[in-house]
C-alpha positions as CSV (number, residue, x, y, z in Angstrom):
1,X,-6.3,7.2,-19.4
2,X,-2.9,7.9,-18.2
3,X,-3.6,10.9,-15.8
4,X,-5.5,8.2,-14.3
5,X,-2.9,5.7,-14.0
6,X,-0.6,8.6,-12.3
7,X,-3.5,9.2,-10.0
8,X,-3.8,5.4,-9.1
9,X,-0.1,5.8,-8.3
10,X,-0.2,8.5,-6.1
11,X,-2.9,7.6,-4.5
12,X,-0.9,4.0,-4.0
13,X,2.0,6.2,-2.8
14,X,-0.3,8.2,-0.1
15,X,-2.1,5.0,1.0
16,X,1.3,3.7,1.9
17,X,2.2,6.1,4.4
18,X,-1.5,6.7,5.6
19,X,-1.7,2.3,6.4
20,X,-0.1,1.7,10.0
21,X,2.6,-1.0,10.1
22,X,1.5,-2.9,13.2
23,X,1.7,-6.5,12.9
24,X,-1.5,-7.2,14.1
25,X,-3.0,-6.6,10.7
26,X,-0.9,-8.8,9.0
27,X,-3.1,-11.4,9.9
28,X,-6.6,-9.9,8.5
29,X,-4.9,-7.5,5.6
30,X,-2.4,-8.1,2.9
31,X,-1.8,-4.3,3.0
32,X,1.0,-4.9,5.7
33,X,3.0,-7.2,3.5
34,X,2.8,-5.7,0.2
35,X,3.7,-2.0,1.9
36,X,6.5,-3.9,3.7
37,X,7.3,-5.5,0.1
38,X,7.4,-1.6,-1.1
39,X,9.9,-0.5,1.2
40,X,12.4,-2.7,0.4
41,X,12.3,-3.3,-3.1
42,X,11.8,1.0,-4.4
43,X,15.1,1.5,-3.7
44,X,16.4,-1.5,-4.8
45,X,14.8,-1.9,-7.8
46,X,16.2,0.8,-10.3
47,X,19.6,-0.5,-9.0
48,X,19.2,-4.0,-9.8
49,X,17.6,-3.0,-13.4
50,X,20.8,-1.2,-13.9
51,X,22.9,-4.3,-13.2
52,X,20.6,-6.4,-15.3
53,X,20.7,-4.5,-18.1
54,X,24.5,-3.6,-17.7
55,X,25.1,-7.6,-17.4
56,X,23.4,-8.3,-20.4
57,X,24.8,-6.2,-22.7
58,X,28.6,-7.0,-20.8
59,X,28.4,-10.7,-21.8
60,X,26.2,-10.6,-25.0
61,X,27.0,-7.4,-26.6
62,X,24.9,-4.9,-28.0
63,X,23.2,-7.4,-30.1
64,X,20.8,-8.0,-26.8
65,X,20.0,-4.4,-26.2
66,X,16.6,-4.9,-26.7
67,X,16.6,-7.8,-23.6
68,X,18.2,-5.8,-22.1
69,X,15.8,-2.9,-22.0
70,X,13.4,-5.3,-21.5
71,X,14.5,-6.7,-18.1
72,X,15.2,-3.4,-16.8
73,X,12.0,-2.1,-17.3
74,X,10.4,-5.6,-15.6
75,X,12.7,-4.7,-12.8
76,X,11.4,-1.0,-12.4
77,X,7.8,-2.2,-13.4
78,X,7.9,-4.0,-10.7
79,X,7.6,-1.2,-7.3
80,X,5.3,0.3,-9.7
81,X,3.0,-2.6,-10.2
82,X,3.0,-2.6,-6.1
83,X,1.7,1.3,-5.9
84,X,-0.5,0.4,-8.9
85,X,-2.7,-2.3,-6.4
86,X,-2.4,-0.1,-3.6
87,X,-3.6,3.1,-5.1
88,X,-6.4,0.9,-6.9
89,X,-7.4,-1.0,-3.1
90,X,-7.5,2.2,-1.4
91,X,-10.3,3.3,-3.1
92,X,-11.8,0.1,-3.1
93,X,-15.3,-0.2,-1.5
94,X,-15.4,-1.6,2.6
95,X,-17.1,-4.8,2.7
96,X,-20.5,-4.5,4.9
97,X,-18.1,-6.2,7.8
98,X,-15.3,-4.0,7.7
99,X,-17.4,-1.5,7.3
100,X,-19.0,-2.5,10.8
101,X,-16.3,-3.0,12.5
102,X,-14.6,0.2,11.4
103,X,-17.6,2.3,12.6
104,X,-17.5,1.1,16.0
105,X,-13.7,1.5,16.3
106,X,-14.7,5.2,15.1
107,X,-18.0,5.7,17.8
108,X,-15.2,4.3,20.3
109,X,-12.3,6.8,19.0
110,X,-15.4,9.6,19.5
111,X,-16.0,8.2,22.5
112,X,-12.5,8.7,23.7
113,X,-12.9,12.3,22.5
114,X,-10.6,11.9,18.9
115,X,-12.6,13.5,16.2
116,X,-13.3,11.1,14.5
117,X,-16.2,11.0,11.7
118,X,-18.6,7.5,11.0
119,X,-17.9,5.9,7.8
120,X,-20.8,6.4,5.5
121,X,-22.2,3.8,2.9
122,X,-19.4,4.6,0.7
123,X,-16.6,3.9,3.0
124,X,-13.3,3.1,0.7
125,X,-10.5,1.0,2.5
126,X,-8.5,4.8,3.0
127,X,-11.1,5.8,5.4
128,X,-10.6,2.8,6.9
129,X,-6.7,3.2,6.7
130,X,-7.2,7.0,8.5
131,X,-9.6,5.6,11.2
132,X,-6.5,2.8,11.7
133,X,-3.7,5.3,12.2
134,X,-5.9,7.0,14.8
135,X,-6.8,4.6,16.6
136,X,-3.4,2.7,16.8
137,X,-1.9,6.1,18.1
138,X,-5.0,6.3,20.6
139,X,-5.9,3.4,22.0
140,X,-4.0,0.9,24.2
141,X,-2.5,-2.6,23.4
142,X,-5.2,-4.7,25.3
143,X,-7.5,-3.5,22.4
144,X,-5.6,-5.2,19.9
145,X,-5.2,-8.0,21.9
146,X,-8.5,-8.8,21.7
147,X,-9.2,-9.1,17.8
């Protein structure tokens, strides 16, 4: 169970820098918020738990160590929860209209000459993420001013 929960993680973790950051899929995918979420708060998290804790035990004592522990791990729990539902919607299965929609952006990418495989039946939303980055580095803005 837990060398599966590591795998989620890093899987989270590689899914994160596969996703492209363009605003434009803000609107249709909550991946571009919650990766944008990720940046900010990993570093900032083990901090703040240290300050928490630290707090807690200043003005209480060591009578509240176990609070204490407690809201630091909620405060490092918390990037970790982020990678968790990353890792776990990366290998989530393409809806039949994403799916669609990401095989003609790849037929277009091949048209362009980008090698760029079709998504078969049991497309995850990575191979969506990989056809993404390609074709936000390949193709023009007009493009993404249509969707």
């Amino acid at each position: 169970m837990s060398i599966k929960v590591f795998k989620t993680l890093s899987d989270g973790r590689r899914y994160m820098k596969t996703w492209p950051m363009v605003r434009q899929l803000s609107f249709y995918f909550p991946e571009y918020r919650v990766i944008r979420a990720m940046t900010i708060v990993m570093p900032l998290m083990p901090v703040l738990a240290v300050l928490a804790a630290m707090s807690q035990l200043y003005i209480h004592g060591l009578e509240f160590l176990p609070q204490a522990i407690t809201i630091a791990l909620f405060f490092i729990g918390l990037p970790l929860q982020g990678l968790f539902w990353l890792g776990w919607r990366s290998s989530h299965p393409l809806p039949l209209s994403l799916l669609e929609w990401a095989n003609k952006l790849s037929t277009k990418l091949s048209d362009m000459g980008v090698q760029c495989r079709p998504l078969g039946a049991k497309a995850c939303y990575w191979d969506m993420a990989v056809i993404l980055k390609a074709a936000f580095e390949r193709l023009d803005a007009s493009y993404w001013e249509e969707l």
